[in-house]
Backbone atoms as SQL, in Angstrom:
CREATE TABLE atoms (id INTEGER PRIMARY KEY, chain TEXT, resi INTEGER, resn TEXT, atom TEXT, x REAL, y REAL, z REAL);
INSERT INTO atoms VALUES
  (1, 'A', 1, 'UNK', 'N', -140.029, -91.983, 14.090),
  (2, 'A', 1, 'UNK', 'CA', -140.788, -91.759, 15.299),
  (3, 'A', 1, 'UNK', 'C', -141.330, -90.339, 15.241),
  (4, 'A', 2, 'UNK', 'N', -142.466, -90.061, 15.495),
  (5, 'A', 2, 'UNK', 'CA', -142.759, -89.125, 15.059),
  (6, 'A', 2, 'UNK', 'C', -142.930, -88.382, 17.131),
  (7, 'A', 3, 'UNK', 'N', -143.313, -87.210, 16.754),
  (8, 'A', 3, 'UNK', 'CA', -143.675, -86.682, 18.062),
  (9, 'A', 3, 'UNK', 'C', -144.068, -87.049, 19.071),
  (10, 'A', 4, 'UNK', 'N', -145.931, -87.558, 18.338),
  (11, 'A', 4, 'UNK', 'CA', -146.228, -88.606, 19.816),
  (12, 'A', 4, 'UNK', 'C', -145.837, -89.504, 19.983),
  (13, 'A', 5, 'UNK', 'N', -144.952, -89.929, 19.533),
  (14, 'A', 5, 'UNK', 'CA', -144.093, -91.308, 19.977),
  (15, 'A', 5, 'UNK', 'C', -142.980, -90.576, 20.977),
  (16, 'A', 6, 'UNK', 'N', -142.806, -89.606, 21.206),
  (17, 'A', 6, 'UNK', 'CA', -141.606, -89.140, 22.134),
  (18, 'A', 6, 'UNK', 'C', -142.241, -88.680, 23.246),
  (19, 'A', 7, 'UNK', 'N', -143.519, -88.366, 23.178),
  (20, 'A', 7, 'UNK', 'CA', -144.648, -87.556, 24.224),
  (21, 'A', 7, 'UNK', 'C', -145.267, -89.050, 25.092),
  (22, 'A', 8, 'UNK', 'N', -145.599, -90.322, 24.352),
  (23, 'A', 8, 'UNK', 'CA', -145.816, -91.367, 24.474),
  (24, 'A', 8, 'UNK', 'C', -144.922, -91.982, 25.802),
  (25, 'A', 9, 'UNK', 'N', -145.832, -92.384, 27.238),
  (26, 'A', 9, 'UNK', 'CA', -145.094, -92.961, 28.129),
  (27, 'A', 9, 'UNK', 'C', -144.851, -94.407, 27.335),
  (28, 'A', 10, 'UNK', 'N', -145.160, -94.978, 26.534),
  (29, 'A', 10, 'UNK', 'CA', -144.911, -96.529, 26.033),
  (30, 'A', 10, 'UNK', 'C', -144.215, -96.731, 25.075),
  (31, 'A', 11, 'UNK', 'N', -142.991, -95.602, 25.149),
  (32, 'A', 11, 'UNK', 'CA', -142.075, -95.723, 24.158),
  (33, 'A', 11, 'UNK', 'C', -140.870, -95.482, 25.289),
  (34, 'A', 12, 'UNK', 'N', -140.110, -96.743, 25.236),
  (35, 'A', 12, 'UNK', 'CA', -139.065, -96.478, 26.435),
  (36, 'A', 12, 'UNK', 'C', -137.462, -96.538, 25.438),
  (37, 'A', 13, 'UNK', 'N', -137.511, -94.965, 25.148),
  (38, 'A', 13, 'UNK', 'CA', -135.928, -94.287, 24.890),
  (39, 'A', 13, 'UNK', 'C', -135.539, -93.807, 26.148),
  (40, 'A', 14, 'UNK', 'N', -135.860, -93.783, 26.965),
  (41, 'A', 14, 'UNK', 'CA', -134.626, -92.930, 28.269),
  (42, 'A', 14, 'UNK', 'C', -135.066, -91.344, 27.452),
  (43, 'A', 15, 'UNK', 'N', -135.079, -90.685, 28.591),
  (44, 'A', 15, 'UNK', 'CA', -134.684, -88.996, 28.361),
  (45, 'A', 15, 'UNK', 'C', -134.058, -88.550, 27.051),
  (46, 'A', 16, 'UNK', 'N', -132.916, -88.673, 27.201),
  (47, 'A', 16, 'UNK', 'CA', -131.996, -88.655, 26.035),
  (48, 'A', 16, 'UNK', 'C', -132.550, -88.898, 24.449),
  (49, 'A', 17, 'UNK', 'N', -132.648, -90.426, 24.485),
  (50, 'A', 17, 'UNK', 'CA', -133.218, -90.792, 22.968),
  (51, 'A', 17, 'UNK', 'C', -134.938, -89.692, 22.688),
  (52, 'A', 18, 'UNK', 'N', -135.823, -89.913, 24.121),
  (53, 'A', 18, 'UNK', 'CA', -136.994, -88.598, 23.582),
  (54, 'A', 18, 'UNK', 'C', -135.950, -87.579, 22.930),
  (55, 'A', 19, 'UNK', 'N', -135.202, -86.698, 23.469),
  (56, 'A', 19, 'UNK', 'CA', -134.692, -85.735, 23.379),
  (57, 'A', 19, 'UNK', 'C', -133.997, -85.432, 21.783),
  (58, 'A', 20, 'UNK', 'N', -133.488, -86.196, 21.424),
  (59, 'A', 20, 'UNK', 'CA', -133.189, -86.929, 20.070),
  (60, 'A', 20, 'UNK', 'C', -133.827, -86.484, 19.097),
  (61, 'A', 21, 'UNK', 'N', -135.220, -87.293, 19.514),
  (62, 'A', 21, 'UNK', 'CA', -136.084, -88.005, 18.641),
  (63, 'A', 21, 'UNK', 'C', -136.818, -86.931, 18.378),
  (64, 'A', 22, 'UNK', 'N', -137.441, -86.478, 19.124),
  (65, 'A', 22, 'UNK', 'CA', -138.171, -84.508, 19.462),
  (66, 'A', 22, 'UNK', 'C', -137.279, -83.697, 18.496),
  (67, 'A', 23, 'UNK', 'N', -135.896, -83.386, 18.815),
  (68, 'A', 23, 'UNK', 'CA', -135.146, -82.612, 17.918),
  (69, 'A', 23, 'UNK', 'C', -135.287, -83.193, 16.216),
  (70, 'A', 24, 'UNK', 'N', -134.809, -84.274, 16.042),
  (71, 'A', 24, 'UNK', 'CA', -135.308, -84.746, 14.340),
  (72, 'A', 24, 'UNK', 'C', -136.592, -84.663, 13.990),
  (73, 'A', 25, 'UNK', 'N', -138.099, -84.794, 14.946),
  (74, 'A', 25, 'UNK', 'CA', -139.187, -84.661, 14.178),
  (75, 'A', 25, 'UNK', 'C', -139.286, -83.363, 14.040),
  (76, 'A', 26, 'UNK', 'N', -138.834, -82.300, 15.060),
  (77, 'A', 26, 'UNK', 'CA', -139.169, -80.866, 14.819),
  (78, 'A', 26, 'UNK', 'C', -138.386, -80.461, 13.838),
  (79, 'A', 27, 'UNK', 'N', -136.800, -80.954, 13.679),
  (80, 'A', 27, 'UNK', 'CA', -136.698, -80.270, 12.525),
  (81, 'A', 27, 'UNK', 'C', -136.857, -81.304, 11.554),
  (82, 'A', 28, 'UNK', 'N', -137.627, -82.229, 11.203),
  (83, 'A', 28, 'UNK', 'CA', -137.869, -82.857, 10.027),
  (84, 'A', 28, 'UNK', 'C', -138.799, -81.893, 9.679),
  (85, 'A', 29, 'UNK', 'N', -139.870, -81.264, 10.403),
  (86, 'A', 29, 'UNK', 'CA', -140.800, -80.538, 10.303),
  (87, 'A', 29, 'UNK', 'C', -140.927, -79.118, 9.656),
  (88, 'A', 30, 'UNK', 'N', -139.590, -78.328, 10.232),
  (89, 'A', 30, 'UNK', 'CA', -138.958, -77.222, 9.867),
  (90, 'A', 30, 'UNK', 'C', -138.723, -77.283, 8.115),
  (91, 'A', 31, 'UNK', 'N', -138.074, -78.532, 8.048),
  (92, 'A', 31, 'UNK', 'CA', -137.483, -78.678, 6.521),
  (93, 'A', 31, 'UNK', 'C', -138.751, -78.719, 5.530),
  (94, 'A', 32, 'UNK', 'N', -139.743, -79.448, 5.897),
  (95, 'A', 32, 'UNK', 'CA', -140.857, -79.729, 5.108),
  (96, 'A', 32, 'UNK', 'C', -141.770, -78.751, 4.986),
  (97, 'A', 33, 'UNK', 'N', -141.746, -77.790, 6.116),
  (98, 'A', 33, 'UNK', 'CA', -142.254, -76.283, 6.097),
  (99, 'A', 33, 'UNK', 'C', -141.731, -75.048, 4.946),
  (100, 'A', 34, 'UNK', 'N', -140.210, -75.024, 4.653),
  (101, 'A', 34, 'UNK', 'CA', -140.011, -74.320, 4.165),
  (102, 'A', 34, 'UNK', 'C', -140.163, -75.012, 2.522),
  (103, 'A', 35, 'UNK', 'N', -139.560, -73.692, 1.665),
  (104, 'A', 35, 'UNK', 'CA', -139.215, -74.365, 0.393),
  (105, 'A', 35, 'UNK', 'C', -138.024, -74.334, -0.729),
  (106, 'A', 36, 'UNK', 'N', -136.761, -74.005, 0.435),
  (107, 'A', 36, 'UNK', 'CA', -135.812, -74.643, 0.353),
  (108, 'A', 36, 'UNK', 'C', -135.095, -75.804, -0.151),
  (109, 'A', 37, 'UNK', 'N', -134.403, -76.272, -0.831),
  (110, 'A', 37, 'UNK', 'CA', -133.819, -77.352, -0.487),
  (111, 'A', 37, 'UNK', 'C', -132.560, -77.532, 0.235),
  (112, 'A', 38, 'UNK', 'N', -132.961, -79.176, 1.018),
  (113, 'A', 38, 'UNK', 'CA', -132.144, -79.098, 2.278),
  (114, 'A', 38, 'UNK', 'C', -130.895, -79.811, 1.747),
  (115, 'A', 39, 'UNK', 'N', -130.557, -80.580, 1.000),
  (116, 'A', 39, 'UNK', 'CA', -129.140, -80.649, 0.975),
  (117, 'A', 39, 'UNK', 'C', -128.210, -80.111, -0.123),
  (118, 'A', 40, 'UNK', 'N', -128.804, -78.537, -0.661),
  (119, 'A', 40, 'UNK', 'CA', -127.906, -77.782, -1.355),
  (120, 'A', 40, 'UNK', 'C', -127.609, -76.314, -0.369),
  (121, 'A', 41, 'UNK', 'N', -128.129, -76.236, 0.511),
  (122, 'A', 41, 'UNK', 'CA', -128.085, -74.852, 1.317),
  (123, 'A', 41, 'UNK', 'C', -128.123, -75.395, 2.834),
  (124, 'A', 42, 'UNK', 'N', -126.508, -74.904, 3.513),
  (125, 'A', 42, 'UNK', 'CA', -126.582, -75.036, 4.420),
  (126, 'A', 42, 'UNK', 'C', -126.754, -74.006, 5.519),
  (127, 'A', 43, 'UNK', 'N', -127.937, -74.751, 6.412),
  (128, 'A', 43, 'UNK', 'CA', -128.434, -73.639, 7.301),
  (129, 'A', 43, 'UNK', 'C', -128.951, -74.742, 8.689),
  (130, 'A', 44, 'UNK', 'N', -129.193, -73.438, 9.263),
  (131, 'A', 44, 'UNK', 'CA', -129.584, -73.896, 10.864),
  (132, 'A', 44, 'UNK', 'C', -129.866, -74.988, 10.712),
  (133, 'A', 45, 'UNK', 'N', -131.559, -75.602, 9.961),
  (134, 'A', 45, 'UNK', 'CA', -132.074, -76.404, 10.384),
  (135, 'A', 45, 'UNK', 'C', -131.417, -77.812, 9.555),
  (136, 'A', 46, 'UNK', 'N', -131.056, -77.191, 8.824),
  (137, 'A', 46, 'UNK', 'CA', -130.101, -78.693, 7.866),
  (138, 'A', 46, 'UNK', 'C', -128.899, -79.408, 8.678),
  (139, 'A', 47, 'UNK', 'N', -128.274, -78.292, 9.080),
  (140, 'A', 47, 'UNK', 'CA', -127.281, -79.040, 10.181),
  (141, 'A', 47, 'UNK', 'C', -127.612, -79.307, 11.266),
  (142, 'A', 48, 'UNK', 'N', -129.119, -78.477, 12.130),
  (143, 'A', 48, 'UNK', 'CA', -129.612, -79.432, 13.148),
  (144, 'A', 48, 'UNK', 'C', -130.122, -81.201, 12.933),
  (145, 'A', 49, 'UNK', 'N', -130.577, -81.004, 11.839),
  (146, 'A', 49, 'UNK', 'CA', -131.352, -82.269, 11.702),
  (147, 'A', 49, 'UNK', 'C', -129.973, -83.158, 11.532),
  (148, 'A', 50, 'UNK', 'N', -129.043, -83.133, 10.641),
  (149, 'A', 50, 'UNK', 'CA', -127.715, -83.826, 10.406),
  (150, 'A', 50, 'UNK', 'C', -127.370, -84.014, 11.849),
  (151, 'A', 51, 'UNK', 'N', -126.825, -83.247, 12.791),
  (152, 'A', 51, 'UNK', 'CA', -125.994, -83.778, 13.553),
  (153, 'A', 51, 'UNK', 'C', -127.184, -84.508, 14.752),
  (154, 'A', 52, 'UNK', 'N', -128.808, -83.860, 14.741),
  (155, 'A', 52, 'UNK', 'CA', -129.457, -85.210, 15.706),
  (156, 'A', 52, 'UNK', 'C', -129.381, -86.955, 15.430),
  (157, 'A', 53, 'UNK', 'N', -129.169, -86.399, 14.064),
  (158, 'A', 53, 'UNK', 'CA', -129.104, -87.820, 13.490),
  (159, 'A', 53, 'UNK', 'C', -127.759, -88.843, 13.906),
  (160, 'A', 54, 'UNK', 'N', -127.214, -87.897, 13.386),
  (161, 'A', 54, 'UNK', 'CA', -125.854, -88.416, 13.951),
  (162, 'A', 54, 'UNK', 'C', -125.709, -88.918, 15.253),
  (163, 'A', 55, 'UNK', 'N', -126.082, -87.852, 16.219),
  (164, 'A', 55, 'UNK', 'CA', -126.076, -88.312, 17.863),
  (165, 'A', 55, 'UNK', 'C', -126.988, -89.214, 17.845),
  (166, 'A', 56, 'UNK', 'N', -128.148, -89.446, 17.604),
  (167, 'A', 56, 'UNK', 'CA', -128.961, -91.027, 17.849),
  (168, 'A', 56, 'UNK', 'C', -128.558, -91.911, 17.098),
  (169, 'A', 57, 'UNK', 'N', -127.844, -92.030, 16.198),
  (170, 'A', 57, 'UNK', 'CA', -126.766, -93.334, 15.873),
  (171, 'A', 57, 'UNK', 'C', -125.856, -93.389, 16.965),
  (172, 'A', 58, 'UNK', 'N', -125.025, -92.453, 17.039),
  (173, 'A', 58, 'UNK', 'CA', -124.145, -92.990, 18.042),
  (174, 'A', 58, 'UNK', 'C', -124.369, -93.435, 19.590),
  (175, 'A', 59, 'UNK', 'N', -125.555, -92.986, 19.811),
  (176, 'A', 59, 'UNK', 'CA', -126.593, -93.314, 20.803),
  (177, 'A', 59, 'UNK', 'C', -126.701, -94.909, 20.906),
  (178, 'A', 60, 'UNK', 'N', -127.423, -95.235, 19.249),
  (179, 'A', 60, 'UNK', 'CA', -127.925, -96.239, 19.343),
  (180, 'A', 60, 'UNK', 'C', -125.913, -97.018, 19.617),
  (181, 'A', 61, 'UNK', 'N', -124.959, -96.567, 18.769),
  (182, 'A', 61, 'UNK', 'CA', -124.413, -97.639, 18.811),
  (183, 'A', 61, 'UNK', 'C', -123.652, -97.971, 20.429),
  (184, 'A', 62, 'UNK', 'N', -123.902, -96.576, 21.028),
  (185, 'A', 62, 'UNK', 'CA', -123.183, -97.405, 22.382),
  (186, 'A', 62, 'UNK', 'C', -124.500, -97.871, 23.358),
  (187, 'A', 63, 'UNK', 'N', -125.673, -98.017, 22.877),
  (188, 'A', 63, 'UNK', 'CA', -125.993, -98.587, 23.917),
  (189, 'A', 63, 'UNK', 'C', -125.963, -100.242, 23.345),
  (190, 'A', 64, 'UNK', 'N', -125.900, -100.440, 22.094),
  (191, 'A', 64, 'UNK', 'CA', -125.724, -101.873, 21.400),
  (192, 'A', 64, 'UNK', 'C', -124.294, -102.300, 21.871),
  (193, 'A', 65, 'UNK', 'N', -123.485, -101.498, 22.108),
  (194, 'A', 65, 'UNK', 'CA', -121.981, -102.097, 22.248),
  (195, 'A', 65, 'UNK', 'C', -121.158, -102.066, 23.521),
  (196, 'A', 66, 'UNK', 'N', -121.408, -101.031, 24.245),
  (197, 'A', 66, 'UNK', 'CA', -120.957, -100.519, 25.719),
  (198, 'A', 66, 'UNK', 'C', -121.595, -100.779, 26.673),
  (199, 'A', 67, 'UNK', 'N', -123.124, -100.579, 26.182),
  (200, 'A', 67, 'UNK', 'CA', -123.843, -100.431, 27.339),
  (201, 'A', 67, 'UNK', 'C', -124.255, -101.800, 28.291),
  (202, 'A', 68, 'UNK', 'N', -124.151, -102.787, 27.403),
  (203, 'A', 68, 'UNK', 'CA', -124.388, -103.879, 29.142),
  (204, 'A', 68, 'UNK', 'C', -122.688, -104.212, 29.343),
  (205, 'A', 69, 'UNK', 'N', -121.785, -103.697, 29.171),
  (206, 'A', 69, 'UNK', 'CA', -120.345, -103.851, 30.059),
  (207, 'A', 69, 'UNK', 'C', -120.705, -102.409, 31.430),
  (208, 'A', 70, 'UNK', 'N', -121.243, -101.626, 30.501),
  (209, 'A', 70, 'UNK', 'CA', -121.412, -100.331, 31.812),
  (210, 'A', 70, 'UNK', 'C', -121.945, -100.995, 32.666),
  (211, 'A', 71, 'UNK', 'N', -123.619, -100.761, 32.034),
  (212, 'A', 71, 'UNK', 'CA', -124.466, -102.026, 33.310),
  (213, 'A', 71, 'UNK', 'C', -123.942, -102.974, 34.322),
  (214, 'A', 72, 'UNK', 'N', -122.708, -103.838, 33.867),
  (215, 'A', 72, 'UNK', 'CA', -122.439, -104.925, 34.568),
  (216, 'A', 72, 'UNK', 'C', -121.667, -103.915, 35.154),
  (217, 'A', 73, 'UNK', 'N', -120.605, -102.921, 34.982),
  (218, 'A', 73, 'UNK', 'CA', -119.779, -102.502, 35.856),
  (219, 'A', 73, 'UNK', 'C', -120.405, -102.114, 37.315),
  (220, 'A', 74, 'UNK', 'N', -121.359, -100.928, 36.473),
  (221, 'A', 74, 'UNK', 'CA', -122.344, -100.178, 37.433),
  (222, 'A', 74, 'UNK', 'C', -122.998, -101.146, 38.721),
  (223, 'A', 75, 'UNK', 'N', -123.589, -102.085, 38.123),
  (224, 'A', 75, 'UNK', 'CA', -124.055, -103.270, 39.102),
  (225, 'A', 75, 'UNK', 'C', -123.126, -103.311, 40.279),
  (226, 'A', 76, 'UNK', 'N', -121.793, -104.331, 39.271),
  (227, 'A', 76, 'UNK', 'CA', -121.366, -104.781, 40.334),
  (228, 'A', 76, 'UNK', 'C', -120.268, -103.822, 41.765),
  (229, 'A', 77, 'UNK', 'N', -120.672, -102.472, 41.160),
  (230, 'A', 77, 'UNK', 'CA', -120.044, -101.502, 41.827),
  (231, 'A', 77, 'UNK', 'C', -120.995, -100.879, 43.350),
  (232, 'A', 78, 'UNK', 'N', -122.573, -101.279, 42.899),
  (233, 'A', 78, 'UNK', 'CA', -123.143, -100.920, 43.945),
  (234, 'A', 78, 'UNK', 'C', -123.398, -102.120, 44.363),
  (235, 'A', 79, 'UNK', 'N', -122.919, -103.324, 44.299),
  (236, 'A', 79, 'UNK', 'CA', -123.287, -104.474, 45.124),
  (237, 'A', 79, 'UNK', 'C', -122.201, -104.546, 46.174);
């Protein structure tokens, strides 16, 4: 997903996943700027990009696994 896909109202991640998604293209961006390589030197932007990644997996996996038990909780808590 690149930028305008996070700037994009017709991409429905919730706040969060933009937020994500913004952090990995900017620093996908960072990495491809310099001329470095990114997985022999660890630095700022190598471990930013690693751990966004990380958090939008785990993103993705609780909203695949948790998230409609929340939903149903949530529901049936304001009904």
């Amino acid at each position: 997903m690149s930028i305008l896909g996070v700037l994009s109202g017709r991409v429905r991640e919730g706040v969060v996943g933009k937020i994500l998604y913004a952090v990995i293209a900017l620093s996908g961006y960072a990495i491809l700027a310099r001329s470095d390589r990114m997985f022999f030197t660890p630095n700022t932007v190598g471990v930013t990009v690693h751990v966004a990644l990380a958090l939008a997996d785990i993103r993705h996996m609780f909203v695949i696994i948790y998230w409609p038990r929340v939903k149903r909780c949530i529901c049936r808590r304001l009904d």
